[in-house]
C-alpha positions in Angstrom: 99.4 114.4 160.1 102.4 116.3 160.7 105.6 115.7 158.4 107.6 118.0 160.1 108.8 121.2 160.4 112.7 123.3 160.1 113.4 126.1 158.2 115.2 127.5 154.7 118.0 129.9 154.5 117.2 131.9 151.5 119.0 135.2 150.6 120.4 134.8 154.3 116.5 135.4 155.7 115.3 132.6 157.7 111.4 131.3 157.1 109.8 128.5 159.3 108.1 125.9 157.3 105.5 123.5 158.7 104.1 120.6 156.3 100.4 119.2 157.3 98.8 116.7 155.3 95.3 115.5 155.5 94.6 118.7 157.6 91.1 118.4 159.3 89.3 120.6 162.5 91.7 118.6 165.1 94.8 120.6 164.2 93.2 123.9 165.3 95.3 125.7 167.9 98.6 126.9 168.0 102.1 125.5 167.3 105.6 126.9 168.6 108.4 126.7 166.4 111.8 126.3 168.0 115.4 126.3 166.1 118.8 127.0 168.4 120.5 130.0 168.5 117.2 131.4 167.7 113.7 132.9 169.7 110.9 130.6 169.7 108.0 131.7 166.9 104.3 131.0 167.6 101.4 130.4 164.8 97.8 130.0 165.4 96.7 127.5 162.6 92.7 127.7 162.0 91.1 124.7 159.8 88.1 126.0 157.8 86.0 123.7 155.7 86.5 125.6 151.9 84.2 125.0 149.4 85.6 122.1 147.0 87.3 124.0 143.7 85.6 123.0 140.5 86.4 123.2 136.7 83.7 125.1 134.6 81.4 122.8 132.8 82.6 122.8 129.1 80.7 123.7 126.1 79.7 120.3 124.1 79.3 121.8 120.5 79.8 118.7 118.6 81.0 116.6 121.6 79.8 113.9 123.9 81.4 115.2 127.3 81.5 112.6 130.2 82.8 114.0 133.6 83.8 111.1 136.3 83.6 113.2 139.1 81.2 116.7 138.8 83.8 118.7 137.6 85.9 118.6 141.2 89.9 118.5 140.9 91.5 116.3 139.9 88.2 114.4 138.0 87.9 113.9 134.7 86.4 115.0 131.2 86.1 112.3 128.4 85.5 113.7 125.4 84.0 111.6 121.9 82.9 113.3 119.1 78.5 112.8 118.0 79.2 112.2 114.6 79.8 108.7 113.3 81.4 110.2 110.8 83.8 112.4 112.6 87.6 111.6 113.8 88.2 113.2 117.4 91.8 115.4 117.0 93.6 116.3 120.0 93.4 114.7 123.8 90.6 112.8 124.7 90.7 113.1 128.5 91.0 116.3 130.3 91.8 116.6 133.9 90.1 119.4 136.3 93.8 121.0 138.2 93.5 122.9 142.0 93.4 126.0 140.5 89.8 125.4 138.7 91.5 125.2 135.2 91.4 122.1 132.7 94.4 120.3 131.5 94.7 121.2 127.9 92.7 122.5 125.6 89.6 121.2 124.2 90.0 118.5 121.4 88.2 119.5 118.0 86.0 116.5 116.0 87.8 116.5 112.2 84.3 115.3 109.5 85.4 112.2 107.8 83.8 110.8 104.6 81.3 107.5 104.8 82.9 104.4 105.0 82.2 103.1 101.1 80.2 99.9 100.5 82.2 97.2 98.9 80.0 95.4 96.2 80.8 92.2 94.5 84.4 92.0 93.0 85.7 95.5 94.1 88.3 96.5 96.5 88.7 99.9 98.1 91.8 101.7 100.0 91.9 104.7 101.9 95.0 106.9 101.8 94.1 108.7 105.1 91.3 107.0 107.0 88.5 109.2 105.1 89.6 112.3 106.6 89.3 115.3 104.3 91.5 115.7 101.4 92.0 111.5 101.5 91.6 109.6 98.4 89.4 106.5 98.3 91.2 104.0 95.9 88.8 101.6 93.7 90.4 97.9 91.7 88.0 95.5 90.4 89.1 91.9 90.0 89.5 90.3 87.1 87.7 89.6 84.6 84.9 92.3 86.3 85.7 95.5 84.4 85.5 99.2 86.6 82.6 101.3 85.0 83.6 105.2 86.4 86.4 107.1 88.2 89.4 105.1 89.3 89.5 107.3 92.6 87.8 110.0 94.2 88.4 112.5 97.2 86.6 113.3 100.3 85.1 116.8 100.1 85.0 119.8 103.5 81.7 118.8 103.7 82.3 115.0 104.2 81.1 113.8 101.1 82.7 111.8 98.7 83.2 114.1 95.3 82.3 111.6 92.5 79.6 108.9 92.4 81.2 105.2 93.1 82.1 103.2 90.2 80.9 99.6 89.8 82.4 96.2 88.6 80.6 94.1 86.0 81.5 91.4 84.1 82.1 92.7 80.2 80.1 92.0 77.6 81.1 91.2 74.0 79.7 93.0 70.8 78.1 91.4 68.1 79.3 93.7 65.8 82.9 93.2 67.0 82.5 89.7 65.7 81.8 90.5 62.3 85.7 92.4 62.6 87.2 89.4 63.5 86.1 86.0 61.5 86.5 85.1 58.4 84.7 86.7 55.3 81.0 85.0 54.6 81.1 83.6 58.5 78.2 85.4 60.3 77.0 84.7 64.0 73.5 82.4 64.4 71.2 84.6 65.2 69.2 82.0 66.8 71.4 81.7 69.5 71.4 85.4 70.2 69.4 87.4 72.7 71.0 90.6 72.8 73.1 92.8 70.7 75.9 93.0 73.9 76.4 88.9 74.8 77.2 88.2 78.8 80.6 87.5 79.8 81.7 83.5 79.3 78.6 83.0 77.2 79.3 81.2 73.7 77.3 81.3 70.5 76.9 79.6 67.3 78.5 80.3 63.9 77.0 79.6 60.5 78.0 81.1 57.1 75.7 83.0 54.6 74.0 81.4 51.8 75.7 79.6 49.4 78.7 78.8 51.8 79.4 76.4 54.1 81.4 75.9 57.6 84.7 74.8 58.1 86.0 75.0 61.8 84.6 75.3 65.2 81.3 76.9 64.9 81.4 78.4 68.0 82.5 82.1 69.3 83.0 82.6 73.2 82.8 86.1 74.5 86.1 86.8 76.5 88.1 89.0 79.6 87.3 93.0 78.3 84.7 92.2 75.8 86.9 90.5 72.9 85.8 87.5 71.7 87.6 84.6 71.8 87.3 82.1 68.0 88.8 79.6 66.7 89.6 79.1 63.5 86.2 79.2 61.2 85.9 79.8 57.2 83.3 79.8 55.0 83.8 78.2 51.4 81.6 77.3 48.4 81.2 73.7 47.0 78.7 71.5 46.3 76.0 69.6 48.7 74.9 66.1 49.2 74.6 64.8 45.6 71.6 63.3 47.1 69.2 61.2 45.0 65.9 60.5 46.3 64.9 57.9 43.9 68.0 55.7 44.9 68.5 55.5 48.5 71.0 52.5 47.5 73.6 54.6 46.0 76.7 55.1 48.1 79.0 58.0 48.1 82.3 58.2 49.3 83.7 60.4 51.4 80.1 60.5 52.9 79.6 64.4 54.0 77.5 67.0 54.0 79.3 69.5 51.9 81.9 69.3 49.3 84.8 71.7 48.5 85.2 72.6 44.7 87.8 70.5 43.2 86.8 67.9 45.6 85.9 64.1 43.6 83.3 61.7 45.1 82.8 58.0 44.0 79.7 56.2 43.4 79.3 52.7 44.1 76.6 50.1 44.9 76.0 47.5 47.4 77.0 43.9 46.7 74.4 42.3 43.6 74.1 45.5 42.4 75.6 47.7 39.7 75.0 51.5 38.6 72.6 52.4 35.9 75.8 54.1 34.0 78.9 54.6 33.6 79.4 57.4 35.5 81.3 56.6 38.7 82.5 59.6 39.7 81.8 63.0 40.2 83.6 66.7 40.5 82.5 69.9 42.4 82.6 72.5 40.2 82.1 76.0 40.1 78.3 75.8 39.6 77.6 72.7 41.2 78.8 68.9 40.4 79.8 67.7 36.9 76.8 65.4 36.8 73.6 66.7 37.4 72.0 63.1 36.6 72.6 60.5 38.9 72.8 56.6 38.2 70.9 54.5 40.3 71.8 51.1 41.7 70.0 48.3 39.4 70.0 44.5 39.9 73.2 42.5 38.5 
């Protein structure tokens, strides 16, 4: 198809231009060119079949190359980079131009550190998508407490520099216990498995010989390993004045221990009156003012 033809004044020299698109064998022959005021010009125009120009086939290296078309202009090279772990910098599509060169330059593939496994209560951020030189960002929720580095960097050789920290749930010390309850209150160690006690997990409290419990007798093991105890003492008193030969005998207040100082009364049940005169009775020091008991006798 012809477009047309004229001429171009440039530097006050006259050139005739023809335009020809989609050129094939027909338009062999020649063409006469004819502007006023000036001679007629013949050209002889000869259509030869030219080998179709190519781009050279590019070196992979660490790419996957796709071409759409063989190489030919005006086709197409896709590049994506082998590695999974790899971040492709630069263009990703090249295109083959008439004079048999590509586009642009090659795009390189940038090493990028393993995405890192999330386990149970830990979140990670990235500060640059794992490239090199990025920081990986670790946060445990609460109450889970981070055992290693808070952070760590990607390496040149696409490997994370220090091993990933984990989250766990604390655990309380025994021997922590003994720092915070009262004097002569001491854990039970039949409730205890372990010298470290999970997370949440409660055990019982008792007090050494000789003493007995006032409080909550339990300790709960807390968020970061403290314990968590309510108020608990240990004092010395007096037990049950029991009397085995007299199950009759009543005692009031009924409990099982006694504080020293503390009075108790003794008393029968209706018809029925105490073998002395002793009707009440003192913790002391070294036990209770009256080691005999009355019993209860008939009235």
């Amino acid at each position: 198809m012809i477009l047309g033809g004229g001429y171009e004044n440039l530097s006050s020299q006259y050139y005739n231009k023809l335009t020809i698109t989609n050129i094939d064998q027909h338009h062999n022959g020649w063409y006469e060119c004819l502007v006023t005021g000036f001679s007629p010009s013949d050209i002889f125009i000869q259509v030869i079949n030219p080998v179709a120009a190519k781009c050279p086939k590019l070196e992979d290296g660490d790419f996957v190359i796709q071409y759409d078309n063989e190489q030919f202009v005006n086709s197409s090279a896709i590049f994506s980079c082998k590695g999974s772990n790899q971040k492709l910098v630069g263009s990703r599509v090249l295109t083959c131009m008439p004079n048999g060169q590509w586009s642009g330059y090659k795009p390189q593939c940038e090493k990028l550190c393993p995405e890192i496994p999330e386990t149970e209560g830990m979140t990670i951020t990235y500060t640059s998508d794992q490239s090199i030189g990025s920081l990986a960002v670790f946060h445990c929720f609460a109450p889970r407490v981070r055992t290693g580095v808070s952070r760590t960097t990607c390496e040149q050789n696409g490997e994370w520099k220090d091993p990933v920290p984990t989250c766990t749930l604390p655990t309380c010390l025994i021997d922590d216990l003994f720092k915070i309850v009262s004097k002569n209150v001491v854990p039970d160690m039949k409730t205890v498995s372990s010298e470290n006690v999970p997370f949440n997990s409660t055990i019982d409290l008792t007090c050494e010989h000789g003493y007995w419990l006032s409080g909550y007798n339990k300790a709960k093991c807390g968020p970061n390993g403290i314990w968590e105890v309510s108020k608990a003492e240990c004092f010395t008193g007096c037990p049950y004045p029991v009397n085995s030969q007299d199950s009759d005998l009543m005692i009031d207040p009924n409990r099982d221990h006694y504080r020293r100082g503390e009075l108790v009364t003794l008393s029968c049940p209706s018809g029925q009156i105490l073998s002395s005169e002793v009707v009440r009775l003192l913790c002391l020091n070294s036990g209770w003012s009256q080691s005999d008991l009355p019993h209860c006798i008939n009235a």
